[in-house]
C-alpha positions as CSV (number, residue, x, y, z in Angstrom):
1,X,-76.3,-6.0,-22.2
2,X,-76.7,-6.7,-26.0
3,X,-80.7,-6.1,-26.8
4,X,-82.1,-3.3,-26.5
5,X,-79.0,-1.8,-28.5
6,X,-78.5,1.0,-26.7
7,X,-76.9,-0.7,-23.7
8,X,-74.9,-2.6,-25.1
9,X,-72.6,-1.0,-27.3
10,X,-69.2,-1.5,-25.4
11,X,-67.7,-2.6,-28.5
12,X,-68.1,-5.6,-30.4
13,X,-65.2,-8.4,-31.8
14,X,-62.6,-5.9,-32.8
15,X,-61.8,-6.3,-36.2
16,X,-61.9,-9.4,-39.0
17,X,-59.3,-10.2,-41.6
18,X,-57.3,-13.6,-43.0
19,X,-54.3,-14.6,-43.2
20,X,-51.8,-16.6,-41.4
21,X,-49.2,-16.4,-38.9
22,X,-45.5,-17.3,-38.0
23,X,-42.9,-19.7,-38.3
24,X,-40.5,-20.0,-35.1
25,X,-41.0,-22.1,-32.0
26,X,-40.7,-21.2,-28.8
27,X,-39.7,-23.6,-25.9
28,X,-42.6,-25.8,-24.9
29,X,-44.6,-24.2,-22.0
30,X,-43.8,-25.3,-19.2
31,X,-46.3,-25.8,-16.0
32,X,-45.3,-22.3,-14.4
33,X,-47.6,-21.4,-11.0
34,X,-48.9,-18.7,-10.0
35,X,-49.8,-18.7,-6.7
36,X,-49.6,-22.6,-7.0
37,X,-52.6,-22.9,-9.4
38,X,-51.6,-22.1,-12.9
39,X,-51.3,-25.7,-14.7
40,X,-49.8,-26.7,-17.6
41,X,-51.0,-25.6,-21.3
42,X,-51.9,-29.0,-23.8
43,X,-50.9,-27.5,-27.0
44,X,-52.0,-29.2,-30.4
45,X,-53.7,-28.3,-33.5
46,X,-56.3,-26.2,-33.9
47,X,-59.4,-27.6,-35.1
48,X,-62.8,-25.2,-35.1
49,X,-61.6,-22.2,-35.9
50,X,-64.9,-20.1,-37.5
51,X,-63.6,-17.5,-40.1
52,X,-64.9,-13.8,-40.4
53,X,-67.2,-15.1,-42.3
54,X,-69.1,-17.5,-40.5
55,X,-67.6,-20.7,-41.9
56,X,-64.6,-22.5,-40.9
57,X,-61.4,-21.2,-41.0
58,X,-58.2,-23.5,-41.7
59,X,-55.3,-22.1,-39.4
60,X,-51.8,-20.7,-41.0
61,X,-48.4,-22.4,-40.3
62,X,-47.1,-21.5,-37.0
63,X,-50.4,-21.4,-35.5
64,X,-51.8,-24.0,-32.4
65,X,-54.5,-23.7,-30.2
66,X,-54.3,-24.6,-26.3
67,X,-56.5,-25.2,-23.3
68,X,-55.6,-24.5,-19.7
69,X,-57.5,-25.1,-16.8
70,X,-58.1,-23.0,-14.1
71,X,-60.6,-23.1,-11.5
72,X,-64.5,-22.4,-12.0
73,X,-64.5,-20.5,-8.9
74,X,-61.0,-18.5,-7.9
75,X,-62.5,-18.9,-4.2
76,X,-62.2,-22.5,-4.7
77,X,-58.6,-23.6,-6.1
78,X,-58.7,-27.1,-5.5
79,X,-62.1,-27.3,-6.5
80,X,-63.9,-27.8,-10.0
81,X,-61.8,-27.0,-13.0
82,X,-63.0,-25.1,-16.5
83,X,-60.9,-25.5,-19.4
84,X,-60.0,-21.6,-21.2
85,X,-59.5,-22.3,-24.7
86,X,-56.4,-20.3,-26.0
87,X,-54.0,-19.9,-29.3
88,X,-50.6,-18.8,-30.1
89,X,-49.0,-17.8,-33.4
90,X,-45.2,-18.5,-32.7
91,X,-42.3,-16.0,-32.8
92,X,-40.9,-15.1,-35.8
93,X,-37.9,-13.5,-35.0
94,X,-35.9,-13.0,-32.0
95,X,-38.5,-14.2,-29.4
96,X,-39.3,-11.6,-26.1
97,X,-41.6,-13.3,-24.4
98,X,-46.0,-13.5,-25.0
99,X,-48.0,-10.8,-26.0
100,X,-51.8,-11.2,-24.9
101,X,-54.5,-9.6,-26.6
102,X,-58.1,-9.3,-25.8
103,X,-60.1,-8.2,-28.9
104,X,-63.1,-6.7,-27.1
105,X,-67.1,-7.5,-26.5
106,X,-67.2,-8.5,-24.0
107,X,-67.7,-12.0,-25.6
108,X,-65.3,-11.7,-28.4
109,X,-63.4,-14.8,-29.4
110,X,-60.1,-14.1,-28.6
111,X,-59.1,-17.4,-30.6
112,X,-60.9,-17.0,-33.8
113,X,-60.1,-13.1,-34.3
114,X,-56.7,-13.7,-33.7
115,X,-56.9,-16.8,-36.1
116,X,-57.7,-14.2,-38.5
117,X,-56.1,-10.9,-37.9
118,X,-52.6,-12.4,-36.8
119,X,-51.1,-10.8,-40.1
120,X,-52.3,-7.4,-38.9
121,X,-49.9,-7.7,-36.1
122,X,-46.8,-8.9,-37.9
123,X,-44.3,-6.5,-36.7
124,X,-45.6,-7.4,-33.4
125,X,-45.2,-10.9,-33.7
126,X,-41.7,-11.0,-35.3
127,X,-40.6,-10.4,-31.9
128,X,-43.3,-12.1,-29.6
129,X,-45.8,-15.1,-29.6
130,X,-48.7,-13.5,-30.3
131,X,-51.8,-15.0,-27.4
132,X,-55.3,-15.0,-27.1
133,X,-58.2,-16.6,-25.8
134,X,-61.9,-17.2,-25.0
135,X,-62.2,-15.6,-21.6
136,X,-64.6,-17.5,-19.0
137,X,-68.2,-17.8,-20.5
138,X,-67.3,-16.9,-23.9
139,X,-67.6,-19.9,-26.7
140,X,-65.0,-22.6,-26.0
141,X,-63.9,-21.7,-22.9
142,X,-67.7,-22.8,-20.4
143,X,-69.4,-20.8,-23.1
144,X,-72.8,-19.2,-21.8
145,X,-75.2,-20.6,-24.1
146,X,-79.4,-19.5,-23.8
147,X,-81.0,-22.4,-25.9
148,X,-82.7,-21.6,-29.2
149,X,-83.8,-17.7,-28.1
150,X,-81.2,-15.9,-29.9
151,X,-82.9,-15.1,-32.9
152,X,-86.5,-14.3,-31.3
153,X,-84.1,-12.3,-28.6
154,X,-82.0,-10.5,-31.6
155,X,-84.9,-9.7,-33.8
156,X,-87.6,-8.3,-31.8
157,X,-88.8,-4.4,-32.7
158,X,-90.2,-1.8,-30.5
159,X,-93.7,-3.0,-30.8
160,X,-92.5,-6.5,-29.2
161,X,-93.1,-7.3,-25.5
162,X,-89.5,-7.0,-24.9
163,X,-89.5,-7.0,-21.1
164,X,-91.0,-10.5,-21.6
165,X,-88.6,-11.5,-24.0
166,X,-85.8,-10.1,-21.9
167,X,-87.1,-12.3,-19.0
168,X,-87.3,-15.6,-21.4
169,X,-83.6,-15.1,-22.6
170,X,-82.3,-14.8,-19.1
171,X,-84.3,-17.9,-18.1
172,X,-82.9,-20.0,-20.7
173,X,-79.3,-19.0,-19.8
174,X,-79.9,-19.6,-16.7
175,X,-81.4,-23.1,-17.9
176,X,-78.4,-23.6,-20.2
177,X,-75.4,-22.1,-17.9
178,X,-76.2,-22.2,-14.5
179,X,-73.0,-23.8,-13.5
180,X,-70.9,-20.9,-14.6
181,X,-73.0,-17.9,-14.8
182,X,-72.1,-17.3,-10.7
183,X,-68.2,-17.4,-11.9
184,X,-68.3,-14.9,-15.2
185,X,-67.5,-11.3,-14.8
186,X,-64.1,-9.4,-15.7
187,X,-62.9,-9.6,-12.3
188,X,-62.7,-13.4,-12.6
189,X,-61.4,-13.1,-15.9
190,X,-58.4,-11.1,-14.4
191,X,-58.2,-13.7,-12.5
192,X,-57.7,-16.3,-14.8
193,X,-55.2,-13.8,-17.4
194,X,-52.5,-14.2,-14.3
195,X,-52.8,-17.6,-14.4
196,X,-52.2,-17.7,-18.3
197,X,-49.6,-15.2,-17.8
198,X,-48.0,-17.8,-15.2
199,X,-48.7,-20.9,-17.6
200,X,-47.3,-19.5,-20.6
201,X,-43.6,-19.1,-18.4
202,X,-43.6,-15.3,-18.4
203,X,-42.8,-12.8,-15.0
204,X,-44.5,-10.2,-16.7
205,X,-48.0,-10.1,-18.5
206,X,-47.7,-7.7,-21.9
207,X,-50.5,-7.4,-22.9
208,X,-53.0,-5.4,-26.0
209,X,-56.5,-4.9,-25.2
210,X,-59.0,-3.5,-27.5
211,X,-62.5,-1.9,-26.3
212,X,-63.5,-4.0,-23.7
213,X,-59.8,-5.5,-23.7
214,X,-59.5,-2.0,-22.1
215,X,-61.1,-2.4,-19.2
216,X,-60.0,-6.1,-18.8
217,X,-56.3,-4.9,-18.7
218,X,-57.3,-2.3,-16.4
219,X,-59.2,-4.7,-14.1
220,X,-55.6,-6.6,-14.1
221,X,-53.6,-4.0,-13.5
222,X,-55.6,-3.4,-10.1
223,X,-55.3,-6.6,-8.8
224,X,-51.8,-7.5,-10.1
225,X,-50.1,-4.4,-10.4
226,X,-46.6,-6.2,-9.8
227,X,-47.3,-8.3,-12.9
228,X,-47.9,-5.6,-15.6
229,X,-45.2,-6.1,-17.8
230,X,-46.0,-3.3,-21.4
231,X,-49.4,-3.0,-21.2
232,X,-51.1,-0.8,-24.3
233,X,-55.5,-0.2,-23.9
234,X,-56.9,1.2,-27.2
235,X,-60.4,2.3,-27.4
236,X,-60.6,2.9,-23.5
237,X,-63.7,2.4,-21.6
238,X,-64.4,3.6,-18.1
239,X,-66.3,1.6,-15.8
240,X,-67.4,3.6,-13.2
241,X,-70.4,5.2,-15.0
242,X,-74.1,4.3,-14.8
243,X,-75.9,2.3,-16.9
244,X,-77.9,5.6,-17.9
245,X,-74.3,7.4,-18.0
246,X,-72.6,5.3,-20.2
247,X,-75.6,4.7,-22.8
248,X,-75.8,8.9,-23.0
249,X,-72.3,8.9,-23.8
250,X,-72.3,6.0,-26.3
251,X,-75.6,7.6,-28.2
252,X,-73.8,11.0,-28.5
253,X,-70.6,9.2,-29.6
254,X,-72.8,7.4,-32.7
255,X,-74.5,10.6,-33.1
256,X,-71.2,12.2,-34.2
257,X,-69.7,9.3,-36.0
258,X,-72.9,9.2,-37.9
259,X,-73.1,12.8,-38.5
260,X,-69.1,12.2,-39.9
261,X,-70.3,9.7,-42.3
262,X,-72.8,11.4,-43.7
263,X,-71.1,14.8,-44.6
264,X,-68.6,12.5,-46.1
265,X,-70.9,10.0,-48.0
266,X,-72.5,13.8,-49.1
267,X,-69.1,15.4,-50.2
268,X,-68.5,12.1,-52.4
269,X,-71.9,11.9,-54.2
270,X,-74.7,10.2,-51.6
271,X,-77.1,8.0,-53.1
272,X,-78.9,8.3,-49.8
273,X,-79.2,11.8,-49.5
274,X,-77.9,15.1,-50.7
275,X,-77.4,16.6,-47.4
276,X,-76.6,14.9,-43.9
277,X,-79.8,15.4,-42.9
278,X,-81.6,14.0,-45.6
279,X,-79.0,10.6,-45.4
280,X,-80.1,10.6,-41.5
281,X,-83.9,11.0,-42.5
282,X,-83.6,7.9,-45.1
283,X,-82.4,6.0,-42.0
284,X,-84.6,6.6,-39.7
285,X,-87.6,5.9,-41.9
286,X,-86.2,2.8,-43.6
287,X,-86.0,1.3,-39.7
288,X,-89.6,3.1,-39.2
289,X,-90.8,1.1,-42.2
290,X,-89.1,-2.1,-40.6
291,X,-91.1,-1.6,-37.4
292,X,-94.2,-2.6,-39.3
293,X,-93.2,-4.4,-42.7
294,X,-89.4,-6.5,-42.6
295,X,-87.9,-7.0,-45.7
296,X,-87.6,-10.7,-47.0
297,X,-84.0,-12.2,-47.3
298,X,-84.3,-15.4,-48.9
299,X,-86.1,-17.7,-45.9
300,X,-85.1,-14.7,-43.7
301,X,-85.9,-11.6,-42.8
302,X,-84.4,-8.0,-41.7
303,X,-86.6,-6.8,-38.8
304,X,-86.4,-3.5,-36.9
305,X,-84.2,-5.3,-34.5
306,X,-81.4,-6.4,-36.8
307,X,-81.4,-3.1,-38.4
308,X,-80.4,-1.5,-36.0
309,X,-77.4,-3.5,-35.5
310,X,-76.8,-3.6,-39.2
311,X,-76.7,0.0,-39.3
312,X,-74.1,0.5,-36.3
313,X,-72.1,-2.0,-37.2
314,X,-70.3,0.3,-40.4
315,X,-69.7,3.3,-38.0
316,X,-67.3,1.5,-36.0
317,X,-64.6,2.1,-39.0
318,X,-64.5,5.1,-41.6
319,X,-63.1,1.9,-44.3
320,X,-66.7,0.6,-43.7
321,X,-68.4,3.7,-43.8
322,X,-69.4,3.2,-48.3
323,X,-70.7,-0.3,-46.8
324,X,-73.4,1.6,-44.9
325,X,-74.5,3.5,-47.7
326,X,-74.4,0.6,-50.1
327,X,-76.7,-1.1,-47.7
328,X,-79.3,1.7,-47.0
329,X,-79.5,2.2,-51.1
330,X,-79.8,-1.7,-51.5
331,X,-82.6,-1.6,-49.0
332,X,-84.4,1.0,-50.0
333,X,-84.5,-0.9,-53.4
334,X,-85.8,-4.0,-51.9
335,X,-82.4,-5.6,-51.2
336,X,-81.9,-6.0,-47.3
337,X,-78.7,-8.8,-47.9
338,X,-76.2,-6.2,-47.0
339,X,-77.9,-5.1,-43.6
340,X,-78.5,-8.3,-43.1
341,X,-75.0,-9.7,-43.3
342,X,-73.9,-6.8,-41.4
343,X,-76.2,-7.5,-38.5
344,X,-75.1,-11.3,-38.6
345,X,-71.6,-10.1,-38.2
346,X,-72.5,-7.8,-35.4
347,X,-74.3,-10.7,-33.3
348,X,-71.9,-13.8,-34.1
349,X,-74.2,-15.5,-36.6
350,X,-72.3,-18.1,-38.7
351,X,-73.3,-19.6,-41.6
352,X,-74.8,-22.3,-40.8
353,X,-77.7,-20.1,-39.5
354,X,-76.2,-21.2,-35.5
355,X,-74.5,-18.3,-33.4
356,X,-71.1,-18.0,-31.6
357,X,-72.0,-16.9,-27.5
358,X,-70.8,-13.1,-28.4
359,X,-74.8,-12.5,-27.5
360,X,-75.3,-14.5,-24.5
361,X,-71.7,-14.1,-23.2
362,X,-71.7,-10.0,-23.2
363,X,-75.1,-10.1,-21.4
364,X,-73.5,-12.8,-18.7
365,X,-70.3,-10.3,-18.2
366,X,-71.8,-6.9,-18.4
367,X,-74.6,-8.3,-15.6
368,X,-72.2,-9.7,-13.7
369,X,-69.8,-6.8,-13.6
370,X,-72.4,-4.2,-11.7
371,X,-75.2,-4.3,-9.4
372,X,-77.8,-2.3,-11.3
373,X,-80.6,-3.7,-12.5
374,X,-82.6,-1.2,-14.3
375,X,-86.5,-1.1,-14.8
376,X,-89.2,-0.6,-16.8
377,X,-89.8,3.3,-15.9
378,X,-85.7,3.7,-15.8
379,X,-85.4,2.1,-19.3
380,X,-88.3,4.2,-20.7
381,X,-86.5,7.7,-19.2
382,X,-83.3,6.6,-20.7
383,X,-84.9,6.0,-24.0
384,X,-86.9,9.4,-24.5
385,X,-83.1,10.6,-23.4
386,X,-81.5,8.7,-25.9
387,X,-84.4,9.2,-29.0
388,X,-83.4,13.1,-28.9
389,X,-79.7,12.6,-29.0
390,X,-79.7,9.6,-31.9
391,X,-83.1,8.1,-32.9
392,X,-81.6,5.7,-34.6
393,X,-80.4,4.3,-31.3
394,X,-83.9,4.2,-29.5
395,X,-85.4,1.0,-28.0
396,X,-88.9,1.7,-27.3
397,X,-88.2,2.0,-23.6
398,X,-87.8,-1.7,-23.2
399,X,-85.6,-3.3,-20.1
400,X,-82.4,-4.5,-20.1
401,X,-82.1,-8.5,-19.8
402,X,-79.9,-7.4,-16.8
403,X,-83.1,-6.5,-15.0
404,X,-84.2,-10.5,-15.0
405,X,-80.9,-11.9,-14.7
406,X,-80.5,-14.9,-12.7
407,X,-77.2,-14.0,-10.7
408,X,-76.8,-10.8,-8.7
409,X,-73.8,-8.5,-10.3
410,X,-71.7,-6.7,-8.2
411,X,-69.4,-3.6,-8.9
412,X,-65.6,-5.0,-8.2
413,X,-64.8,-4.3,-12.0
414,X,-65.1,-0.5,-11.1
415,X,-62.4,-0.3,-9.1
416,X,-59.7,0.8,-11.2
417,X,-56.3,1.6,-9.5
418,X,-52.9,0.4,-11.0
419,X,-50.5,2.1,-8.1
420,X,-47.4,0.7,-8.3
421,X,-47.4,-1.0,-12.2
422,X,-45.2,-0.4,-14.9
423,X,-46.9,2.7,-17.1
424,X,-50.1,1.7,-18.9
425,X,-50.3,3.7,-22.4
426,X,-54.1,4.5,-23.0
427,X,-55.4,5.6,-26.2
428,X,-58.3,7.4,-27.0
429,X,-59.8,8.8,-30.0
430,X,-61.6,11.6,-30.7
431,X,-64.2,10.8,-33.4
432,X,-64.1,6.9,-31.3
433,X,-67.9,6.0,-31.1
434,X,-68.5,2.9,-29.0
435,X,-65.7,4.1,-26.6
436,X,-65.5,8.1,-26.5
437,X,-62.4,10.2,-26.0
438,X,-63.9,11.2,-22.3
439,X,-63.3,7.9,-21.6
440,X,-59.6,7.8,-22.2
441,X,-59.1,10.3,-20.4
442,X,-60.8,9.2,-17.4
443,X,-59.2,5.6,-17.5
444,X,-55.5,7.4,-17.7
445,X,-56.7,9.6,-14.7
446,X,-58.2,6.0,-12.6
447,X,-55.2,4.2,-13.1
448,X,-52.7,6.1,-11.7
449,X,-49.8,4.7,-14.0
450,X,-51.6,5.7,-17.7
451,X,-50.2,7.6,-20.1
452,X,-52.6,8.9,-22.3
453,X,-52.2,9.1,-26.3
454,X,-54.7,10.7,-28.2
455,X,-55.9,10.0,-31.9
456,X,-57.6,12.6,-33.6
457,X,-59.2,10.3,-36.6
458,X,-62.8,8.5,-36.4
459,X,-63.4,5.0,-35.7
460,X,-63.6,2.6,-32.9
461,X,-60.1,1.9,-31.8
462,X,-56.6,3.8,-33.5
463,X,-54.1,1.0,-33.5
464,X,-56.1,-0.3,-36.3
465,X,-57.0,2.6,-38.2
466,X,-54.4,2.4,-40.7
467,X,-53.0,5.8,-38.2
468,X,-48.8,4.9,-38.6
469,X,-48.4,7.3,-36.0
470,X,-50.2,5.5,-33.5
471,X,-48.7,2.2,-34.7
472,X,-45.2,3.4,-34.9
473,X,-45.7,4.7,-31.1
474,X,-47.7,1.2,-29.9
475,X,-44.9,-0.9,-31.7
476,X,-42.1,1.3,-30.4
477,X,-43.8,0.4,-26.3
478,X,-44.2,-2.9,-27.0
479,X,-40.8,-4.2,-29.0
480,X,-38.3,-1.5,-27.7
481,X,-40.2,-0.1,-24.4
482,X,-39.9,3.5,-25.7
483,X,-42.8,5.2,-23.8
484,X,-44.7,8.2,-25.8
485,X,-44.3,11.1,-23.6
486,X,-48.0,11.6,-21.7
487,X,-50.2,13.8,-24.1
488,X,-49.0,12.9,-27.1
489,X,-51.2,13.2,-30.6
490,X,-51.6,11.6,-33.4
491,X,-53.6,13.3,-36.5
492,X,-55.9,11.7,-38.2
């Protein structure tokens, strides 16, 4: 649900970085089954990878990219095939197996960020080929694409008819991606990770999921709780709130964050404001003066809309947080290039001015993975809601896309019980904005076999938080299988 803001924030691609990976092969993949329909994985060279930046991106050594069919519809196994794009930086040490990762969104490419971030994860991947992927309906893998609507979609303000526009952008996917919209959803996805997990030769799945990786290793461990091999969800989300629930939760959760970043920018000499206040005043009326007056960027412009995003998009990281206020200044001045590259990074812009599905796809698997469909009148409530905990947050009372989707959703994904799997460490952090602490706690208590770890930093996400507590405990489950003990902390 990616426009109006406020329902979407689950979390978007992770993280960026460059680099390459390792050295060592592996044995060739064999054609493992599971359940008789896992086939085999064509592995080769990779050849579109798109950088953090937007251009292409020229893969390290060690690093191939795959495709492995599995079916369009998991109802159907003989039927109609989809290809799910994949890569894998080889082993480069002793090799234990695959590690998985899913990155977040949903819509994140799994094959670009790990193109990117695999140095990140190099004690990690001395020991393990490290996996990803484009789930179903995300860029390579049956992408949902919604013709040439992104940027009217992305860049509308309050004052925009934005129940109509909702209604056009579902349309056009629907025009553009009829074939697989019916067959998106995390459920389906699970699906298809078992099948991977079976392809790439391994009895156990070991997997790291970030933000929405959360709740697609959750959704796993449900239906495959045999399978779970050392499973680690950072940045946990629960499922089984409301629409209305979960956008409360996520408003109060930027609230603080941005409340963080402003004493902070203030302690350190704000050019934005000399007190928290003030820096959140400056926001609020640089996005009021948006609403009726965007600021050029070259043949571009930032809009209300993109804003929005813009603004965000820093408070997922206390590293990012002097971007922000860089930004804002720059604005205020005349110079909107910052926001605007911000907001392009948030919404999978690349630089040839075309976008990545990370738009489209999250709208395809956040309708798909519940049955509401709110209105008008519900939007509206949920905004006057949301306008008093973070104003910076509020829509204008518009729908969600959701409300005109094409395909009715259903609420399988918010089943979450992993009775009978390996343990599942879960880590939350306290000053976590897209994906409170609350929600950490509830995942743990959902699946039965969690074991929760708490952070007590800010940002989105504490494996990558530069925290070496949190790593040292991740790496320690993941390359030895040394368990934290349930409740353990890790300062900030």
């Amino acid at each position: 649900m990616k426009k109006p803001i406020v329902t979407l924030l689950l979390g978007a691609a992770f993280l960026t970085a460059c680099g390459t990976g390792g050295s060592t092969t592996p044995p060739a993949t064999t054609p493992a089954t599971s359940d008789g329909q896992a086939g085999a994985i064509a592995w080769g060279p990779c050849t579109d990878l798109i950088g953090a930046d937007g251009k292409p991106a020229t893969p390290g050594p060690g690093v191939e990219c795959g495709k492995l069919p599995v079916p369009l519809d998991h109802a159907k196994p003989d039927g109609e095939k989809i290809d799910l794009a994949l890569i894998r930086v080889k082993a480069t040490g002793e090799r234990l197996g695959s590690l998985v990762f899913n990155f977040g969104g949903p819509g994140a490419s799994g094959v670009d960020t790990l193109a990117t971030t695999a140095p990140i994860f190099a004690a990690l991947g001395n020991r393990y080929d490290l996996v990803s992927f484009d789930p179903r309906g995300v860029d390579r893998s049956a992408g949902v694409r919604c013709g040439d609507t992104v940027d009217e979609f992305l860049s509308a303000g309050p004052s925009a008819d934005q129940d109509k526009l909702a209604a056009k952008f579902a349309a056009a996917c629907e025009k553009d991606s009829s074939k697989v919209l019916p067959h998106v959803g995390t459920v389906n996805a699970a699906k298809d990770l078992d099948l991977l997990r079976a392809a790439l030769g391994d009895d156990k799945l070991n997997y790291l999921g970030f933000s929405y990786g959360t709740h697609l290793g959750a959704v796993y461990a449900t239906h495959f709780p045999g399978n779970v091999g050392r499973f680690v969800l950072d940045g946990a989300f629960d499922p089984t709130g409301t629409f209305e629930e979960r956008a409360v939760t996520q408003a109060r959760g930027f609230d603080a964050a941005f409340e963080a970043f402003a004493k902070d920018c203030v302690a350190k000499g704000c050019e934005i404001g000399g007190s928290p206040a003030e820096v959140e005043k400056t926001v609020v009326n640089l996005l009021e003066q948006l609403e009726t007056k965007p600021i050029k960027v070259g043949e571009r412009e930032l809009t209300y809309g993109l804003a929005q995003f813009a603004v965000i998009t820093p408070l997922y990281a206390e590293q990012t947080w002097p971007v922000l206020e860089q930004a804002v200044a720059a604005a205020r001045k005349g110079d909107a290039s910052i926001l605007l590259s911000l907001a392009d990074a948030y919404t999978g812009r690349r630089a040839d001015g075309t976008y990545n599905t990370m738009m489209s796809s999250l709208l395809a698997i956040n309708c798909a993975d519940t049955s509401e469909r709110p209105t008008l009148a519900e939007a509206a409530k949920l905004d006057a809601r949301v306008r008093k905990i973070f104003p910076i947050l509020a829509t204008g009372g518009s729908t969600s896309a959701c409300a005109h989707w094409p395909v009715e959703g259903d609420d399988a994904a918010k089943r979450i019980d992993a009775t009978g799997s390996a343990p599942i460490v879960v880590i939350g952090g306290k000053g976590d904005p897209a994906t409170p602490y609350e929600w950490a706690t509830k995942l743990t208590d959902q699946l039965k076999t969690g074991v929760l770890v708490t952070y007590e930093g800010e940002g989105h996400g504490a494996y990558l938080s530069g925290s070496q507590c949190v790593a040292g405990l991740v790496n320690a489950y993941l390359v030895d299988g040394k368990l934290p003990a349930s409740g353990t902390t890790c300062p900030a």
